[in-house]
N, C-alpha and C positions, 0 to 999 in steps of 0.2 A: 504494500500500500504506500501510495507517494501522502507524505505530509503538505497541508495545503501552506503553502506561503500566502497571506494576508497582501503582501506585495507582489505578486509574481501576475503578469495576465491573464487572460483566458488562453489566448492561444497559445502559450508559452507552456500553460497545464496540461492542455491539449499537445500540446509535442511529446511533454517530457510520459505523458501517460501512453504514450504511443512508443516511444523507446522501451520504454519497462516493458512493455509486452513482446518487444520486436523477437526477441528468441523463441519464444514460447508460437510463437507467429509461425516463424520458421519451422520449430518442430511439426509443427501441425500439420502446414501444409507439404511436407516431406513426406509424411503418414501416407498421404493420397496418391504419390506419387505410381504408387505400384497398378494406380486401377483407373489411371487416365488415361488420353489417349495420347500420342508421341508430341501431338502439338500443343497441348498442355501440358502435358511433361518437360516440355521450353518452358512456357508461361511460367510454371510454379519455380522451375529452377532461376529464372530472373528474376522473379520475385524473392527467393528466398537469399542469391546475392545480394539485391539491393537492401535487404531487411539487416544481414549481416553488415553491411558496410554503410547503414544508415543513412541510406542514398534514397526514400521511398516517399518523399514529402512535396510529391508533384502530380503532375495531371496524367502522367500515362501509367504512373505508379497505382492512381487510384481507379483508374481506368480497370486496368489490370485485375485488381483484389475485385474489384466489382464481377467482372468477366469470369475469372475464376469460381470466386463465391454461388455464381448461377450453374456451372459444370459442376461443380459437388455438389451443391445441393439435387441435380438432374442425376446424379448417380446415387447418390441416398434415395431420392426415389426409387426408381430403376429398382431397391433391393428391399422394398418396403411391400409387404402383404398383408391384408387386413383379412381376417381371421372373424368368424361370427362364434361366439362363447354362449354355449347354452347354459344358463346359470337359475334353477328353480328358483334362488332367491330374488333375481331382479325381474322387476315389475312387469318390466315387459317379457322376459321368458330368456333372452339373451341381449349380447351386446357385440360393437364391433373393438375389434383390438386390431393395434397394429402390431406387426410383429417384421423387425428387419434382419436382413441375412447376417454374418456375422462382417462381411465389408462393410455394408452400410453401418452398421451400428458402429465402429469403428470410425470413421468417415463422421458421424454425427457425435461423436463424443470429442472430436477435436475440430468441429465449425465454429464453436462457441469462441474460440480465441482468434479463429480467421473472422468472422463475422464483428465480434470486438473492434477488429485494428481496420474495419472498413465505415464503420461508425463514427470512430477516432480521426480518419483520413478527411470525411464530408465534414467532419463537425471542423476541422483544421482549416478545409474548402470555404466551407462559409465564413468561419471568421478573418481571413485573407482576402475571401472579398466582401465583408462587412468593414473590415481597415480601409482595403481600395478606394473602398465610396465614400467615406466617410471623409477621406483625405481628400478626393477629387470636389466633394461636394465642399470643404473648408476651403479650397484655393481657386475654387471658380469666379470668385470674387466677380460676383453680380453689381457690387456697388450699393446695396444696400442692407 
């Protein structure tokens, strides 16, 4: 857990909370490696150098976790079957469960931190360009 500085910005909290995860980031997305296909298996490996070398605080960075984040989560699907449970005791007689293969489950036990640092990336996005306009809007000097 990062301690919050009183003094430090938003988007500065926003980086530094985005560093602290950058490993755990990488492990994650390594995880998946075995069950992508050859051309996300690029993607994740660029992504997991620029996470190592804390190079990942741009637009094609965030582009990227975006793109990827949509490919694992289409393969969690892909391994996700819902199962109807006859259970006397509930109301209506059964229910549905989902139940995934042991990839997918896999796979959705470590989105939670790739999903994290794509949260992390937009929140960084927006407050970069909430500075941008804020600055343009201070120096447009309307004259009144």
């Amino acid at each position: 857990m990062c301690n919050k500085n009183p003094n430090q910005a938003p988007l500065q909290e926003q980086i530094q909370a985005a560093l602290e995860i950058a490993d755990q980031v990488a492990e994650a997305l390594q995880v998946a490696l075995p069950q992508v296909t050859a051309c996300s298996r690029q993607l994740i490996h660029s992504l997991v150098d620029r996470l190592q070398r804390a190079e990942f605080f741009d637009a094609v960075s965030r582009s990227d976790f975006a793109e990827t984040v949509v490919q694992i989560e289409a393969l969690i699907e892909c391994g996700e079957r819902r199962e109807v449970i006859v259970d006397e005791h509930c109301p209506e007689g059964s229910y549905i469960q989902s139940v995934y293969t042991q990839e997918a489950q896999t796979l959705r036990a470590q989105m939670g931190a790739v999903r994290q640092m794509q949260r992390r990336l937009d929140s960084i996005y927006a407050l970069c360009m909430s500075e941008r306009l804020a600055h343009q809007m201070r120096t447009s000097g309307d004259g009144n």
